[in-house]
C-alpha distance (Angstrom), angle and dihedral (degrees) to the residues before:
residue distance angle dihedral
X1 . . .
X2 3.85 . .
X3 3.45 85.3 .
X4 4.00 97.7 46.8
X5 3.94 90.3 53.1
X6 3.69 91.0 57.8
X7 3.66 99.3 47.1
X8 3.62 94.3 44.6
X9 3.79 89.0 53.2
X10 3.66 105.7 48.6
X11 3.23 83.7 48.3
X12 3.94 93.9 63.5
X13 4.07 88.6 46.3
X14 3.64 88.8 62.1
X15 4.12 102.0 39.2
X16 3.30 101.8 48.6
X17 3.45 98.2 63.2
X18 3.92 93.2 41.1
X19 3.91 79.0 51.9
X20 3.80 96.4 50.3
X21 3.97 92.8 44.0
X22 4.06 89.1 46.3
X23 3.89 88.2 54.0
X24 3.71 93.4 48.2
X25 3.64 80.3 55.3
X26 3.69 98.3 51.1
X27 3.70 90.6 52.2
X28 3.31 90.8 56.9
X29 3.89 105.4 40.0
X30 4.16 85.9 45.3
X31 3.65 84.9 62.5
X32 3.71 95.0 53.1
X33 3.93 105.1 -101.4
X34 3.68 122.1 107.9
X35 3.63 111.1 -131.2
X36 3.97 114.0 -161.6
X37 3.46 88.2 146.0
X38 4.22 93.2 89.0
X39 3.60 94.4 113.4
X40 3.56 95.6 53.6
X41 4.10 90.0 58.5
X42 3.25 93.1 42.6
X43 3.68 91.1 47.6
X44 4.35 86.6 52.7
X45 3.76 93.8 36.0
X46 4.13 90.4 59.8
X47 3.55 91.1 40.1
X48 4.33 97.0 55.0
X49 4.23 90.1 35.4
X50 3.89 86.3 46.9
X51 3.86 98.5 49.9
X52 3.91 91.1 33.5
X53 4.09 86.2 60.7
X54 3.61 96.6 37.4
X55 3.87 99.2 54.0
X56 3.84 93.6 36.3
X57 4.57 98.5 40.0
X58 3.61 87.8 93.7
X59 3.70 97.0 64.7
X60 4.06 106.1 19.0
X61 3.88 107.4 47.5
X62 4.03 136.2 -167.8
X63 3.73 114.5 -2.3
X64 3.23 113.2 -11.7
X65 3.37 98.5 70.1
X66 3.86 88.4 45.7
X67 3.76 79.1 61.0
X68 3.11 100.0 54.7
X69 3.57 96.6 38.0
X70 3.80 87.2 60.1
X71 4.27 87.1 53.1
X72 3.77 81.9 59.7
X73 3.81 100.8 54.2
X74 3.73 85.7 43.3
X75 3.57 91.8 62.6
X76 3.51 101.7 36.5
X77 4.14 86.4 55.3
X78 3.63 83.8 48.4
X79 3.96 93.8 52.7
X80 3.40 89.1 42.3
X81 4.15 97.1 53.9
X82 4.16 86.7 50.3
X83 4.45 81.3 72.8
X84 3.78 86.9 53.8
X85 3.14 109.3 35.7
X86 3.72 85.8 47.1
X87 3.75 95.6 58.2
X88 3.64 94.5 38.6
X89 4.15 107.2 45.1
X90 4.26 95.1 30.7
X91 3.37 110.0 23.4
X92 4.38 91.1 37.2
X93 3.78 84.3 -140.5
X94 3.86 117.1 163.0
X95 4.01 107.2 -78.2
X96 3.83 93.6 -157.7
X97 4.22 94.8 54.7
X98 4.53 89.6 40.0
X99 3.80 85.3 53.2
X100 3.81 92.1 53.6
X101 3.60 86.8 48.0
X102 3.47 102.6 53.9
X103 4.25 85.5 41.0
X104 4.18 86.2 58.2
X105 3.65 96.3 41.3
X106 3.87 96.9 50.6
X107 3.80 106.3 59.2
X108 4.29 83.9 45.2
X109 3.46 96.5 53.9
X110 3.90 95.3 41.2
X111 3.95 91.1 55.6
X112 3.76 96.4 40.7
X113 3.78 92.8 50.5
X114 4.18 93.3 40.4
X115 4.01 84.2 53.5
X116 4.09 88.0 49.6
X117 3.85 94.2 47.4
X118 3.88 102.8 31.7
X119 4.18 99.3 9.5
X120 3.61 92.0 -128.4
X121 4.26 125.4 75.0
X122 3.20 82.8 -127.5
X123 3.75 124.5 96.2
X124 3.77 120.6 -167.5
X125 4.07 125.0 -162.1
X126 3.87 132.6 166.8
X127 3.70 119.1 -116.8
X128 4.03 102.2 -125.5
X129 4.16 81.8 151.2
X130 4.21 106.0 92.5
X131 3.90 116.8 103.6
X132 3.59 97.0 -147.8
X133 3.94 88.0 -160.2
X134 3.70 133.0 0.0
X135 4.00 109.9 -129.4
X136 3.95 108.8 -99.2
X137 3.95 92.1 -29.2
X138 3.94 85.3 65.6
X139 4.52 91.2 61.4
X140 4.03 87.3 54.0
X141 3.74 97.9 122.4
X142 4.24 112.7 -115.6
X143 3.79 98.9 -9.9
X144 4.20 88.6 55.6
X145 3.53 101.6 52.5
X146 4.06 79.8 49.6
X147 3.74 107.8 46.6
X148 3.33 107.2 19.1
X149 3.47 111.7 29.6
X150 4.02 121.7 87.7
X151 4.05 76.0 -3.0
X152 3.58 126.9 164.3
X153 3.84 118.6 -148.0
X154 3.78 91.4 -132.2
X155 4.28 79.4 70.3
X156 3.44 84.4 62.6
X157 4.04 96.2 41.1
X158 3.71 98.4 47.6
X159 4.07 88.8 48.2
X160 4.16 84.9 54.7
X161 3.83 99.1 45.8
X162 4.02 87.3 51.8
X163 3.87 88.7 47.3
X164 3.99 85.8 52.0
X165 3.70 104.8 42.0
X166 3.75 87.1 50.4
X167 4.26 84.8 53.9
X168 4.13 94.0 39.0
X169 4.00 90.3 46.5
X170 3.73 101.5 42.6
X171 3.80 106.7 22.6
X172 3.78 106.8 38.9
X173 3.88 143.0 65.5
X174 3.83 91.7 -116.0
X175 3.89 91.9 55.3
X176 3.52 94.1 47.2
X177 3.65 99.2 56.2
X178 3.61 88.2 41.9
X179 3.38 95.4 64.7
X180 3.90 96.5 40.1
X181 3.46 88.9 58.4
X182 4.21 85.2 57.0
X183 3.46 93.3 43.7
X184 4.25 106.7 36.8
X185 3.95 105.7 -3.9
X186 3.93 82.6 174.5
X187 3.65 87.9 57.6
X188 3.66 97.1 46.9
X189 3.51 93.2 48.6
X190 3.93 91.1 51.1
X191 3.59 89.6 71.7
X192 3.62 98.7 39.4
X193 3.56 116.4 -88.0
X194 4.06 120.0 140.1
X195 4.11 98.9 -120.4
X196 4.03 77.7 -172.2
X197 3.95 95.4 64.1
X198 3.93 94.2 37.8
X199 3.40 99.6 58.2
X200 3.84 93.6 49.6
X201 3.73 92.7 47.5
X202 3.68 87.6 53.7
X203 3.93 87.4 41.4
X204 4.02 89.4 58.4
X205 3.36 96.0 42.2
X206 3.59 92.6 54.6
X207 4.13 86.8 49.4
X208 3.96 86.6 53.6
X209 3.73 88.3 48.9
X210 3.46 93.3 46.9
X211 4.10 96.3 45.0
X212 3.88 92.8 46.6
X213 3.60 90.9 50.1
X214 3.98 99.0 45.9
X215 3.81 86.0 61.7
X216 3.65 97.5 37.2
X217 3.71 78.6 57.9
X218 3.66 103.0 60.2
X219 3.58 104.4 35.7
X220 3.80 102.2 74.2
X221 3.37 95.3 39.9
X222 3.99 109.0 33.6
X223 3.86 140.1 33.0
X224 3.48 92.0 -164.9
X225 3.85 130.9 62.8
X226 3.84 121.4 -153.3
X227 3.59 111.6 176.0
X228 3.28 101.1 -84.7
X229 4.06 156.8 68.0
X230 3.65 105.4 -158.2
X231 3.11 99.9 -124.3
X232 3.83 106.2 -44.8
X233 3.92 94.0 139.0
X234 4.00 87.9 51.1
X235 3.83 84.3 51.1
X236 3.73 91.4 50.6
X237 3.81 91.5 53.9
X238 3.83 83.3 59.6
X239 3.56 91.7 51.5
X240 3.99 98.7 46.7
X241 4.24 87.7 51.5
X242 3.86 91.1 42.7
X243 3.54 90.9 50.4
X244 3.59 92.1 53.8
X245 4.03 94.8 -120.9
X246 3.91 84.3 -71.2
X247 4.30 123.4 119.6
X248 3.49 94.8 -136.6
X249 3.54 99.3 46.2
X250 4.07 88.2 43.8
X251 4.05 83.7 59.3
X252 3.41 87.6 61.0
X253 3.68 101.9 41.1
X254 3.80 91.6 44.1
X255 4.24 86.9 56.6
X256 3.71 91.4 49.6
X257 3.76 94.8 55.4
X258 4.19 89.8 36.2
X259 3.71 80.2 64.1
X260 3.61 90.2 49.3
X261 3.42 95.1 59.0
X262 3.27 102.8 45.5
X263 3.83 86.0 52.9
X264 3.73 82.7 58.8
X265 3.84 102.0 40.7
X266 3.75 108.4 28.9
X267 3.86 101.3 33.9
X268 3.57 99.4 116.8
X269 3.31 93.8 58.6
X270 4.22 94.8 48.7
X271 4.00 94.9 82.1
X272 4.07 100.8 -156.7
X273 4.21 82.5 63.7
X274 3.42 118.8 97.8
X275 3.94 119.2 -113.8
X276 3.50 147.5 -149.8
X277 3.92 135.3 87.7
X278 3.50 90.5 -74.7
X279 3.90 102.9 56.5
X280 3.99 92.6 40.1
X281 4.25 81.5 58.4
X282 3.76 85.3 62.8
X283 3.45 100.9 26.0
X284 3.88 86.1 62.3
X285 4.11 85.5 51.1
X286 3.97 94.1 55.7
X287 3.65 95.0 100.2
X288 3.39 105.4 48.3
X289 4.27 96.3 39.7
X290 3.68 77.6 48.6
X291 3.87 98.5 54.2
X292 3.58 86.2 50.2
X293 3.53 99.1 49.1
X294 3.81 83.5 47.2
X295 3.50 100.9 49.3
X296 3.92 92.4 47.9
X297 3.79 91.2 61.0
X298 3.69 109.2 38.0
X299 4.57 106.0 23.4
X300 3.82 83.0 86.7
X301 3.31 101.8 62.2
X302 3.72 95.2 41.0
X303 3.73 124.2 87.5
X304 3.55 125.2 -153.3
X305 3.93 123.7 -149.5
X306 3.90 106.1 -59.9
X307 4.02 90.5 -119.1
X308 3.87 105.9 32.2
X309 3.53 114.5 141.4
X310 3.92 86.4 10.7
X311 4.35 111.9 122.9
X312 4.00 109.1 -131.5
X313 3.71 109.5 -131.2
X314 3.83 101.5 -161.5
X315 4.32 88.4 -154.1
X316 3.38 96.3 41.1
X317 3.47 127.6 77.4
């Protein structure tokens, strides 16, 4: 059971930052811009929250200054979406090829900054952040030793956000022009609604996504930061088209791959796995043959946004 408890966790610290960082992607691709450039936020995001909590741990302590750390990313995702969504929504430039820019230019600037400030890329923090046991809720038999046991709150946060996107997309004004302006931008604009300031609020709120969830990926697994996240926002992508642009369905995508990983980064420590160097090679590959099997089977009967990736010309037709 032991056993079960551990899986079942790691799993969690892996999804639900591939969940977060898919949902920042959903905002962004429901409002008509393609956002491949997830990694590169996350990539910035880690890199503030990380430096933020490693110059300040000496004098804030235990979650708040997780908390705050987390406000950081947030805004640097933000700061960082205002170069895309720039490029993409006013100056019409191709989404794909600013995506890859922003992608190139974040794992540069983190390591040339980290060697500036610390004179190594590598940035080092202690882990002050796991809730050994959650009063009372933490002695519940099965789900306690699962959620709130050796729990970080950024479990808790990530399952929130995903409970509120799914509210502000389908149950509110906001989400429903949002997604008009992904679906018929011509249509939304018909009756009023600035396609313009749409997509950049769906741009930013992707960035947030992405910067929350680029910390919320290192901090459970990691006390040191080095510039990169090997490819979690690339994984994301893979979540957001196998879960069919849809929260729930991202949920369950995100878990799948979360498994994945910790297939790939925990498995000799899961004792009915195989071992040796040879099967922790392909363990370590698990998640990316499986994205591609994945993607093979189910991206054709997905449909993205009708007008992702597509500039709005307000004149034109």
């Amino acid at each position: 059971m032991n056993m079960l408890y551990f899986i079942v966790q790691n799993t969690m610290f892996f999804a639900i930052p591939l969940m977060l960082v898919a949902l920042g992607g959903l905002f962004s691709e429901k409002s008509g811009v393609v956002n491949i450039a997830l990694e590169g936020k996350m990539v910035l995001g880690a890199f503030t929250g990380i430096l933020f909590i490693t110059t300040y741990q000496d004098s804030i302590s235990g979650q708040p200054i997780l908390i705050l750390g987390l406000l950081i990313a947030m805004l640097t995702g933000m700061a960082a979406s205002v170069f895309h969504a720039y490029a993409a929504i006013h100056l019409k430039a191709n989404q794909i090829i600013s995506g890859v820019a922003l992608n190139m230019f974040a794992p540069a600037f983190a390591i040339y900054v980290s060697r500036l400030v610390t004179g190594t890329q590598n940035v080092h923090f202690i882990n002050q952040f796991r809730i050994d046991s959650v009063p009372v809720l933490g002695s519940i038999p099965i789900l306690g030793p699962i959620l709130f046991q050796n729990a970080y709150i950024t479990t808790y946060l990530g399952f929130a956000i995903l409970a509120l996107a799914t509210f502000v997309l389908y149950k509110t004004k906001f989400g429903l022009r949002l997604r008009a302006c992904g679906e018929h931008p011509q249509a939304a604009d018909s009756v009023g609604v600035s396609v313009a300031k749409m997509r950049y609020a769906g741009v930013l709120l992707s960035g947030a996504l992405a910067g929350i969830g680029g910390l919320i990926w290192v901090v459970p697994i990691s006390t040191i930061f080095s510039g990169t996240v090997n490819g979690y926002g690339f994984l994301a992508l893979a979540v957001l088209i196998f879960g069919a642009w849809k929260p729930q369905r991202i949920l369950f995508a995100a878990f799948f791959f979360g498994l994945m990983q910790t297939v790939a980064w925990s498995n000799a420590a899961i004792d009915f796995l195989p071992g040796g160097t040879g099967w922790t090679q392909f363990y370590k590959m698990t998640p990316f043959i499986a994205t591609l099997i994945v993607l093979a089977f189910t991206s054709k009967n997905t449909m993205a946004p009708k007008a992702a990736g597509q500039p709005y010309d307000k004149g034109g037709r």
